[in-house]
C-alpha positions in Angstrom: -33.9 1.5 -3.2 -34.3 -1.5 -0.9 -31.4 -2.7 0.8 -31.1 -5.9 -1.5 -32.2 -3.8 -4.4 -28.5 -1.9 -3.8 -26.8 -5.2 -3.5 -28.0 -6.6 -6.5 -27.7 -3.5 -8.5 -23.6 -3.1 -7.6 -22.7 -6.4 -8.2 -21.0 -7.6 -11.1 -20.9 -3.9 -12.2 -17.2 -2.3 -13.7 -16.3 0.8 -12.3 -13.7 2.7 -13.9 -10.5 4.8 -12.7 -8.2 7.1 -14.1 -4.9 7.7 -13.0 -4.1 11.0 -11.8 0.2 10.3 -12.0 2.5 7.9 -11.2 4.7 6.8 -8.4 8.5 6.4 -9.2 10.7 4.6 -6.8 13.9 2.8 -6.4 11.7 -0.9 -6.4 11.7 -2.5 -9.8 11.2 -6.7 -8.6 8.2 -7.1 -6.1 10.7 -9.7 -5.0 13.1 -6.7 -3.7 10.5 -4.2 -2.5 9.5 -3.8 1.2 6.4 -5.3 2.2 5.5 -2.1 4.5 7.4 1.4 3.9 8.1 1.9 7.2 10.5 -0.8 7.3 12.7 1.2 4.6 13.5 4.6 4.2 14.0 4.1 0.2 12.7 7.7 -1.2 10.6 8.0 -4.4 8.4 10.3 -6.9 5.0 11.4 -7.6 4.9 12.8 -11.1 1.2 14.1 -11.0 -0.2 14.7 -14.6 -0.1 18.4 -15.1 -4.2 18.8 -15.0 -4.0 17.7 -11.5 -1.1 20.4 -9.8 -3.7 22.7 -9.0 -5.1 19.9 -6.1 -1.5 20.2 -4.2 -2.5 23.4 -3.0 -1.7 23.2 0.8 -0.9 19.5 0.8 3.4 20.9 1.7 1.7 21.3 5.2 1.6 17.7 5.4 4.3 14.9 6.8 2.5 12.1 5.6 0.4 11.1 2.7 -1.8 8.5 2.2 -1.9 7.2 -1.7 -4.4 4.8 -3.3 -2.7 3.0 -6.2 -3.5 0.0 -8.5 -1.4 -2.8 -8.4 -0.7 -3.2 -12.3 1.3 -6.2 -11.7 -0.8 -8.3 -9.7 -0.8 -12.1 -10.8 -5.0 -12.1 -10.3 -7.0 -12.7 -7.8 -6.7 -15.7 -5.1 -9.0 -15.1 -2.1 -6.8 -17.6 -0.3 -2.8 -16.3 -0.1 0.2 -17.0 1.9 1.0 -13.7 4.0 4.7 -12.1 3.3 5.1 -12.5 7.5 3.5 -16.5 8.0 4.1 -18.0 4.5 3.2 -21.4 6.3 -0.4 -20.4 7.4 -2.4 -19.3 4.0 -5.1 -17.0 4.8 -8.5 -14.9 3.7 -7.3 -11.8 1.5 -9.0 -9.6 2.8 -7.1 -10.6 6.1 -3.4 -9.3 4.3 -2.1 -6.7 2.7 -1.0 -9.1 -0.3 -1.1 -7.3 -3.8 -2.9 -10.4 -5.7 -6.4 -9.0 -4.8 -10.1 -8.9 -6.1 -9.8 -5.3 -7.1 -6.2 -5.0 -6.8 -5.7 -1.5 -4.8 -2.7 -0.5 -3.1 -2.6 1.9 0.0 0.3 2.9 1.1 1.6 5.9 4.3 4.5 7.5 3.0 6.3 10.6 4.3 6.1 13.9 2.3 9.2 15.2 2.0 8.9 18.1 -1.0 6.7 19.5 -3.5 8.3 21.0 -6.7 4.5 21.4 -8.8 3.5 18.4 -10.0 6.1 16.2 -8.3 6.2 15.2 -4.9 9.2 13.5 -2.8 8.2 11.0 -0.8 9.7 8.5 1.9 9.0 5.1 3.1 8.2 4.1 -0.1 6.8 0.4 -0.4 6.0 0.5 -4.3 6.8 -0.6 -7.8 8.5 1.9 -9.8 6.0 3.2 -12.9 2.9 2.3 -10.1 0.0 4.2 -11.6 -1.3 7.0 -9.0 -5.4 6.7 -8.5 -5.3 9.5 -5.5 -3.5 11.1 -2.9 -5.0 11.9 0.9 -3.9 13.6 3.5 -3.0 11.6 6.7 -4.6 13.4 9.6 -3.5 12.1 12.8 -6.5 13.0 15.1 -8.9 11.4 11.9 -6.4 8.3 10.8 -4.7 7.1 14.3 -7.2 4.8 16.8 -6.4 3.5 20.0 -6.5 0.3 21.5 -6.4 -1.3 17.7 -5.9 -5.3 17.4 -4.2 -6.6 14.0 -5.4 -10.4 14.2 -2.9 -12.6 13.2 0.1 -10.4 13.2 -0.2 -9.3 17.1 0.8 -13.5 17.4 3.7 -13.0 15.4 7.7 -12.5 17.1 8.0 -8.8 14.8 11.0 -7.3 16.9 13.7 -7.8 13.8 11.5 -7.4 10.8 12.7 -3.8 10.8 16.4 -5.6 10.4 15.7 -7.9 8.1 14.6 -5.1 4.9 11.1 -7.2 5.3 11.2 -7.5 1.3 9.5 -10.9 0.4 12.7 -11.9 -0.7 14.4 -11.5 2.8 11.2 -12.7 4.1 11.6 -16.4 2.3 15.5 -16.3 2.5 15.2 -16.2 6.5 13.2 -18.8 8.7 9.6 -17.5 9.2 8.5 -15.4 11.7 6.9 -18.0 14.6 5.4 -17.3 17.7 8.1 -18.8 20.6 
């Protein structure tokens, strides 16, 4: 197939997932829940449906996990949206990490911290409690790390007490914006 031939054949199609579990956690308000899991150690659960234990073989030799997830309470689409960290500069969605997104996807690092068949403790937990689970991925630090990486607009933000703050989008809006001094 030409190149345009692909295009043209993908777009406007459906494609369907299932969900292989669900994530339980401590977050009930996306109000209250951290907008990045490494700035709260909140622990959670992976109940994986019972078809799926067999694919946890080996994944206890992990620390991290990375998990693909479907934001089920997404407000729709906006392809313009006002960042969590610079609510006074809107920008391109695909330029944040914001939840309200064409094909609303999560992806989230979290740390693996048991495996009891089908459930999973996990750490740094940045999502909704009752999330539905599309698929878990090993993180493999040679594979997933990269050096030398630039994050656009957030390298020009003042970050050094977001850790402090809880960094829900609550705390976010009840504090002044992060600015660039």
């Amino acid at each position: 197939m030409a190149t345009d031939d692909i295009v043209n054949y993908w777009k406007g199609r459906e494609i369907v997932y299932k969900p292989i579990g669900v994530i339980h956690s401590e977050h009930t308000e996306q109000e209250n829940t951290p907008i990045q899991g490494i700035f709260n150690p909140s622990v959670g659960e992976i109940e994986l449906y019972p078809e799926y234990e067999t694919g946890l073989k080996d994944i206890e030799k992990f620390s991290h996990l990375i998990l693909l997830y479907h934001f089920d309470r997404s407000t729709g689409p906006k392809l313009i949206q006002e960042p969590f960290l610079d609510g006074e500069n809107p920008k391109g969605i695909f330029a944040i990490r914001h939840f309200n997104r064409p094909n609303p996807i999560g992806f989230s690092i979290v740390d693996l911290l048991g495996v009891k068949g089908n459930r999973l403790k996990i750490g740094s937990v940045d999502i909704l409690d009752g999330t539905p689970l599309l698929d878990i991925k090993p993180y493999v630090y040679r594979f997933d790390h990269r050096e030398e990486v630039k994050s656009g607009w957030v390298d020009e933000k003042h970050l050094d007490d977001i850790e402090e703050w809880n960094a829900t989008p609550k705390e976010l809006r009840d504090r002044e914006r992060t600015k660039v001094e």
